[in-house]
N, C-alpha and C positions, 0 to 999 in steps of 0.2 A: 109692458104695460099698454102698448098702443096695440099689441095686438087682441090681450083680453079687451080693450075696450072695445075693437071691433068686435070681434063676435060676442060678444055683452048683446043677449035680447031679455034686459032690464031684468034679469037674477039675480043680480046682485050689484052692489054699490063700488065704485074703483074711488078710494080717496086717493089723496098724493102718496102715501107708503104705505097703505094696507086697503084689503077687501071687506065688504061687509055686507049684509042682509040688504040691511037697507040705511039710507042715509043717516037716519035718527040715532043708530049705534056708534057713538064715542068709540077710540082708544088711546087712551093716555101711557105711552110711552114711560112715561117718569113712573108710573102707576105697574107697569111691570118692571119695570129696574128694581125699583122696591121690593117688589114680591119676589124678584133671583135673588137679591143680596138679605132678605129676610131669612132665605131657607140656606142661606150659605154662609153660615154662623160659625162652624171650626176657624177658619181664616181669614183673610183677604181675600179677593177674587178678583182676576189682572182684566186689563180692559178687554184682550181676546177670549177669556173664557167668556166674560159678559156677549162680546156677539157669536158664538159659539150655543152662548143659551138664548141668544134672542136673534136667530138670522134673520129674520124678516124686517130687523129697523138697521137702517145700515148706521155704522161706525159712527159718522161725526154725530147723529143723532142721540143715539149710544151716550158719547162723550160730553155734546151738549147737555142733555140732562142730568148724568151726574153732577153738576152745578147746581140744579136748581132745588136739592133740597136739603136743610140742614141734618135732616135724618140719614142722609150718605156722607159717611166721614172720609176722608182721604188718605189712605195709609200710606202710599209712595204715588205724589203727584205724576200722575198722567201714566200712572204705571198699575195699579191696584188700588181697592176701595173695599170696605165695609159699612151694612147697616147700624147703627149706633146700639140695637139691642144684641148685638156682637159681644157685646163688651156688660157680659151678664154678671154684677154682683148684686147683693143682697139688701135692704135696707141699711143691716149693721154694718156691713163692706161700705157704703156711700157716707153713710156718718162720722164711720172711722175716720175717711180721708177728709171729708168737710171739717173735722178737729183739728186735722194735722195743716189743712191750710190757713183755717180762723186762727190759731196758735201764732204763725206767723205772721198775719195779718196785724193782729193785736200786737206783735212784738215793732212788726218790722212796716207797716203799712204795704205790702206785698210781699208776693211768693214766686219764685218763678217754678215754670215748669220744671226743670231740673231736679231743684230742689224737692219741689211737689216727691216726681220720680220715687229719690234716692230715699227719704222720708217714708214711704209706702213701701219700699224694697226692704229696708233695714226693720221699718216696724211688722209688716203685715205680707213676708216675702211669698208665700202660697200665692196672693192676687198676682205680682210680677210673674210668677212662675210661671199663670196659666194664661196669658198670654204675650208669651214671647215672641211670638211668631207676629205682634202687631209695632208699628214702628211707636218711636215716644212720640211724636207731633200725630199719631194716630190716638194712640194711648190719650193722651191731651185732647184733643177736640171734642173722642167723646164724653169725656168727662165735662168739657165745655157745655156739651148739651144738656148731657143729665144736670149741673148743675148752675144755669143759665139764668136760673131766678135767684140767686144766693149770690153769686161770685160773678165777678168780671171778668173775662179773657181777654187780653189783647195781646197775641203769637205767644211770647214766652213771660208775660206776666199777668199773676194773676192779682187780684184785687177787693176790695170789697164792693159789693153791690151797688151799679152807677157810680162810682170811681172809676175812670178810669185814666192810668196812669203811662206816661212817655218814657223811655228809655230815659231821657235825663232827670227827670222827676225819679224815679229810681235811683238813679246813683244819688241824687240830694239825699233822699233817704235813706240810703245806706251809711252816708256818713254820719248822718244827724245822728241815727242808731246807735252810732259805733264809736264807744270812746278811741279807740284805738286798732287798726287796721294796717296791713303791709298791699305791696303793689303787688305781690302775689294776691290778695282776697282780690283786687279790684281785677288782677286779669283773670280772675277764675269766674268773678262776675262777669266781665264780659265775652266769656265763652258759651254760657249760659241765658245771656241776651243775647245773642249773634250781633253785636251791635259795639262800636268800637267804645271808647273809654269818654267820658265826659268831664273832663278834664275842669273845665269851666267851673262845672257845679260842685267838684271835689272841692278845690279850692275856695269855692263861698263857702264850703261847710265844713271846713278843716282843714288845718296845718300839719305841711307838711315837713318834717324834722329832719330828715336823711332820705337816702335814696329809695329807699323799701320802705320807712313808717309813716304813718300818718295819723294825728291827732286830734282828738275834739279840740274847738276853742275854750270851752269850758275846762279843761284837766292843764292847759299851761298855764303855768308860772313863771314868768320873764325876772330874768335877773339883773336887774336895771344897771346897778353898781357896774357887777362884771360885764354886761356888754359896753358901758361907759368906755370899761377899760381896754375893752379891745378896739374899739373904732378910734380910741387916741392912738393907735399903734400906726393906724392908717393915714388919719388928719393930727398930723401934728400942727398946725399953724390954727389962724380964722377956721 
């Protein structure tokens, strides 16, 4: 660079990481990231192929920008990325999955991704099919974008529009849901929220009977008499 600018007799213009005519020509960086990962729509494309297709912005720059726009999704942090029109379905393909999330929204006041997933695999498995090669927290985001003005994302739950709900606000609601539930449902919920068990809020919102069940407050029926009888077995006296 110090040498073009010496023999630079005013031809052209040396910014900090590019040449140009003359001063007044922009180039925006994030403005070709966009247009590599536009035209590279089959898959992902890892951070080396990006400077591979863009040598002239060096790497951290590269990597800085993939940050700044919602329209680059992240398929394997700091390793591969896609433009959000990657993830090419149809009207009827985006309404299908907005049912199957409103569905449980209405049921359950959220959805997680997971479930999202497995929901769209079971009903409408051709979309899973055709892109497998992208990860699920990829799969998620973009849909986060497509459907941005409808639904709430926050990491693995989904929500309805301006709700947005906390891992322990989730498990309240899942008990609240759920007349009846094992400690297998609630570790399978928390495999699918990456996010350990909220114990706390289980217990505001349901009893727990044995080692594996747990029940609405609403479905017991306490047996006054017979517990009478058993706790005289213990306090015999005062």
């Amino acid at each position: 660079k110090t040498y073009l600018e010496y023999i630079n007799d005013g031809r052209y213009y040396i910014n900090r990481v590019y040449l140009a005519k003359d001063r007044n020509i922009q180039v925006d960086p994030l403005d070709e990231l966009i247009e590599i990962l536009r035209q590279k729509t089959s898959e992902p494309i890892t951070v080396e192929q990006l400077c591979e297709e863009l040598p002239h912005l060096p790497k951290n720059l590269i990597v800085d920008n993939l940050k700044l726009s919602p329209e680059i999704i992240c398929n394997k942090r700091g390793e591969s990325y896609f433009h959000v029109s990657a993830i090419d379905l149809d009207d009827s393909e985006f309404e299908n999955i907005a049912r199957i999330i409103q569905n449980e929204i209405d049921t359950q006041q959220f959805e997680t991704s997971s479930e999202m997933r497995s929901a769209i695999r079971r009903m409408y498995p051709d979309i899973i099919e055709r892109y497998e090669s992208f990860s699920e927290n990829g799969f998620r985001d973009a849909l986060a974008y497509r459907f941005r003005d409808r639904f709430t994302f926050n990491a693995n739950i989904i929500s309805a529009r301006g709700t947005t709900l906390t891992t322990s606000d989730v498990y309240a609601n899942f008990c609240k849901t759920h007349d009846h539930f094992t400690m297998g449902e609630l570790n399978l919920l928390k495999e699918e929220l990456g996010a350990v068990i909220y114990f706390d809020k289980v217990y505001e919102n349901a009893l727990r009977i044995n080692q594996n069940e747990f029940v609405s407050f609403d479905t017991v029926v306490f047996d006054v008499p017979s517990i009478d009888e058993a706790i005289k077995q213990y306090c015999t006296g005062e």
